[in-house]
C-alpha positions in Angstrom: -8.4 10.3 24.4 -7.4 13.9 23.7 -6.6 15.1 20.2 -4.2 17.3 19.4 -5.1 21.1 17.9 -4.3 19.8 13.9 -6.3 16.1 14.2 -9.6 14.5 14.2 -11.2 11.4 14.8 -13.1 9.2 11.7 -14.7 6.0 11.4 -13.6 4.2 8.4 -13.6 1.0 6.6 -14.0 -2.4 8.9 -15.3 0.5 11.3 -11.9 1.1 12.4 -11.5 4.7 14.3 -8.5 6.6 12.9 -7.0 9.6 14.2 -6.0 11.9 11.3 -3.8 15.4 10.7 -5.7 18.1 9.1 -2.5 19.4 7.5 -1.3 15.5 6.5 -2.3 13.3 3.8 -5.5 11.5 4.6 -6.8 7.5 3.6 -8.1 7.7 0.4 -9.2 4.8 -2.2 -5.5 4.1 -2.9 -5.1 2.6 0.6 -8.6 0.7 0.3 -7.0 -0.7 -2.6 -3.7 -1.7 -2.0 -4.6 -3.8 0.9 -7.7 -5.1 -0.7 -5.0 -6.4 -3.5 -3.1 -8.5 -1.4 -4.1 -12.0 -1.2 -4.1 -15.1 1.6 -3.1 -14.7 5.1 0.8 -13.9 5.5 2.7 -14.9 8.5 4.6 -11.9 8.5 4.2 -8.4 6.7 5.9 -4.9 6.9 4.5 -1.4 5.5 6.7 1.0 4.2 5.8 4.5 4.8 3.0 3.8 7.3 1.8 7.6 7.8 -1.5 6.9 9.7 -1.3 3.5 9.8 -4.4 2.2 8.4 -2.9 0.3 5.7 -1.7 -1.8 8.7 -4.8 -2.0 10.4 -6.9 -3.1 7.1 -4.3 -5.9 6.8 -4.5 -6.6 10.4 -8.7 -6.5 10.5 -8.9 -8.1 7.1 -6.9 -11.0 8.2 -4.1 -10.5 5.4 -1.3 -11.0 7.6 -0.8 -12.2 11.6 1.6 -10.0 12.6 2.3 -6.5 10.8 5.3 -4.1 10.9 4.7 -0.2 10.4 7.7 1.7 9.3 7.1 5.2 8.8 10.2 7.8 9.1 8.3 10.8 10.0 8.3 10.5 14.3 5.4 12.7 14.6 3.4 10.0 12.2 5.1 7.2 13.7 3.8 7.8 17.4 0.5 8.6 15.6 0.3 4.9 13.5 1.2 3.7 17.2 -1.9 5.6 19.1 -4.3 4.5 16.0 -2.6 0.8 16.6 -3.7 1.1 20.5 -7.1 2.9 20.1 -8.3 0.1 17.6 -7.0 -2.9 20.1 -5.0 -4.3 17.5 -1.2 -4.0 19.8 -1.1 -8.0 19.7 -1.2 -7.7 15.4 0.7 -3.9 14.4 3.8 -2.7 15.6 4.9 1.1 14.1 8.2 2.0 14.3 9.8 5.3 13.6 12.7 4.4 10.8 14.0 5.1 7.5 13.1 2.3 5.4 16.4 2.5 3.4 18.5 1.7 6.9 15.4 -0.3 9.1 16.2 -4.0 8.9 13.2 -7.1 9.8 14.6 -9.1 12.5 14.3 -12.2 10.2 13.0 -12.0 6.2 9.0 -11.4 6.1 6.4 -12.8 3.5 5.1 -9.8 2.4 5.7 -5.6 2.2 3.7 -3.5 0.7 3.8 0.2 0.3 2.3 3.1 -1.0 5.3 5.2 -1.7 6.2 8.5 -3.0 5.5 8.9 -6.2 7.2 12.5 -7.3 10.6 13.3 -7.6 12.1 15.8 -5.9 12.2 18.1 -8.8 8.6 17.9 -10.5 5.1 18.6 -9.0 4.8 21.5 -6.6 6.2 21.4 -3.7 3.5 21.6 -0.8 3.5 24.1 1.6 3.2 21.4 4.6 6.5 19.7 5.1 4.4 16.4 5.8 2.8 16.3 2.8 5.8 16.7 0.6 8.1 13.9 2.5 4.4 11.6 2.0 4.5 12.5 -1.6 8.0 13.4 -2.8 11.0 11.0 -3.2 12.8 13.0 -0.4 13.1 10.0 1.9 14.3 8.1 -0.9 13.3 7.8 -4.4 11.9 4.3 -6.0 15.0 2.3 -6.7 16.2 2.6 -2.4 12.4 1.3 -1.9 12.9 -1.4 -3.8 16.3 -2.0 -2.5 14.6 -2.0 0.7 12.7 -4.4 0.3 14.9 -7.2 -1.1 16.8 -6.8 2.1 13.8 -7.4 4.0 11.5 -10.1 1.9 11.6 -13.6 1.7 12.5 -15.5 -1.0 9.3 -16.3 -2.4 7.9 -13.7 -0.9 5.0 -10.6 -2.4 5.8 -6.9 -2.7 2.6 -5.2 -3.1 2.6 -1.2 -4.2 -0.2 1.2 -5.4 1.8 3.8 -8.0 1.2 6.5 -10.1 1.2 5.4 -14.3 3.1 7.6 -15.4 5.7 6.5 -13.2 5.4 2.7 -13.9 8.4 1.9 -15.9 10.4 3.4 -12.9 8.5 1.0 -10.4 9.2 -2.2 -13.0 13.1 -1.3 -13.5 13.3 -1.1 -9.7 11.8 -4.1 -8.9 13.7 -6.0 -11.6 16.9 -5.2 -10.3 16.0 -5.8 -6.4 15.3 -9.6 -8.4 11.6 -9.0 -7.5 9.6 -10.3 -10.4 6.4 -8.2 -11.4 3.8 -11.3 -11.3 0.0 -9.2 -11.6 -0.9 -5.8 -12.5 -3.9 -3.7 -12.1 -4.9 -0.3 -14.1 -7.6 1.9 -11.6 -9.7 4.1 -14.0 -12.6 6.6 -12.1 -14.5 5.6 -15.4 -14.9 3.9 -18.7 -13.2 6.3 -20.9 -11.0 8.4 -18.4 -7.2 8.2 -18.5 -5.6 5.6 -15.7 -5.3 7.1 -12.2 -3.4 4.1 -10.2 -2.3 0.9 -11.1 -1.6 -1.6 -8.5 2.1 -4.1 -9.1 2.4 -7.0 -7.5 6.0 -8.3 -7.5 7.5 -12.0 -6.2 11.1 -12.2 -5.4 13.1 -14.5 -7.0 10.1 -15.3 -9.2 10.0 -15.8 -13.2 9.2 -14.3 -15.7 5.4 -14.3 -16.7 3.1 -11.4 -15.6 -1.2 -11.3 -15.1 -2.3 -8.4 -16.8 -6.1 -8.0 -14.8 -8.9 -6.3 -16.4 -8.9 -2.6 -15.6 -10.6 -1.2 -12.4 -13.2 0.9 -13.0 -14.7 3.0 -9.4 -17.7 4.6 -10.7 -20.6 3.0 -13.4 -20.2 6.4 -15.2 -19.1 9.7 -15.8 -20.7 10.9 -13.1 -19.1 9.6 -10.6 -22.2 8.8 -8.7 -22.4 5.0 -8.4 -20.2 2.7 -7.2 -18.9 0.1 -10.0 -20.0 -3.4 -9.2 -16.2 -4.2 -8.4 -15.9 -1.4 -5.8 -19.0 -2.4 -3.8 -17.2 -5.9 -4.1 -14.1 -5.0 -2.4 -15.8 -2.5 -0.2 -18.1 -5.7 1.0 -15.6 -8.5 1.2 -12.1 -6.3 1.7 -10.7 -8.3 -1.6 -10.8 -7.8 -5.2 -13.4 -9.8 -7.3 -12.0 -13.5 -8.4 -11.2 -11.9 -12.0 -8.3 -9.6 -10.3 -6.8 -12.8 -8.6 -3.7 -14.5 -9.4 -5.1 -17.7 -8.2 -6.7 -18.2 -10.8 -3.2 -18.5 -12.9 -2.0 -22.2 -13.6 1.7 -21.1 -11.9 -0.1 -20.9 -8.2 -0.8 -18.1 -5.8 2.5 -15.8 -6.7 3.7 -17.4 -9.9 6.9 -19.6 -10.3 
């Protein structure tokens, strides 16, 4: 395997080896997270904005869906999702594909999507230098509501949208997926600490589902300000790849993505 001048090789979770850009956005907690927070096995499951890939591969190794589609609109992070996809032996279980995931269409309706989109708009945050970056984290490929769109075109009735988002953008994420008829079901607020402002909050949405949404206790990563020890709940979804039975929608009397 030869790496190009601007990557590197890491082992990460599952023990998956994943071939990163130096000058690209690199897997962080947020992607430990979002597939952690998906639930059961699905049949069928895209990722919009795919970047690396390794959303796709945790979902593949963790056994959260048989057969998952990477979309990802940058082509240089496309082919790279594709060579992580091979080096990991996981062909048979991820396909990427280089589209735009406000034109790509599934070939029939899937059970699940998730995504971990952009989360700036065009005209706030500062703009960074490295043109990958900025498509990964501005709403230049689309802002929230063509996501959204998006995904009604491609999911199931029935079926879970899953997305890790930033707080202060939330009511954006809820109005979207209200009127792509996806129905926020269970909700997560991420805190580094007790006492520290939210940094993430994970949505999990069922279209053509009622109203009624699971508010979860808050996550909390670290015991305390210090940032030094993992919370109790981290090491749990580090050790089992799911959150802790408190965080599940199962538990709810309207079944495993509401009614």
């Amino acid at each position: 395997m030869i790496l190009s001048e601007n990557e590197r090789l890491d082992e990460v979770n599952e023990k998956l080896k994943l071939i990163q850009k130096t000058d690209g956005l690199v897997f962080g907690t947020d992607a430990l997270l979002l597939t952690a927070y998906a639930e059961g096995e699905a049949e069928t499951a895209v990722e919009y904005g795919a970047g690396t890939g390794i959303v796709s591969l945790l979902l593949a190794t963790r056994k959260k869906a048989k057969h998952i589609t990477a979309v990802e609109v940058q082509s240089e992070f496309a082919d790279l999702a594709g060579r992580n996809i091979e080096l990991n032996g996981l062909s048979d279980k991820v396909t990427a594909v280089c589209a735009d995931v406000r034109e790509w269409r599934a070939e029939t309706p899937v059970a699940m999507i998730v995504s971990n989109p952009p989360y700036m708009k065009t005209d706030s945050g500062f703009s960074c230098d490295k043109e990958k970056k900025n498509v990964a984290r501005h709403e230049v490929m689309g802002d929230i509501g063509e996501f959204l769109a998006a995904a009604k075109r491609n999911l199931k009735y029935g079926g879970a949208f899953l997305a890790v988002y930033r707080p202060d953008r939330l009511c954006d994420l809820l109005d979207a997926m209200r009127k792509a008829e996806i129905e926020p079901k269970r909700m997560t607020f991420v805190h580094a600490s007790a006492g520290t402002e939210s940094s993430m909050v994970l949505v999990e949405g069922k279209r053509g589902g009622k109203c009624g949404l699971f508010l979860t206790p808050p996550l909390l990563l670290y015991r305390d300000g210090t940032h030094r020890e993992n919370s109790a709940e981290l090491n749990y979804i580090l050790e089992n790849g799911s959150f802790p039975p408190a965080y599940s929608v199962k538990r709810r009397k309207w079944g495993s993505h509401g009614k």
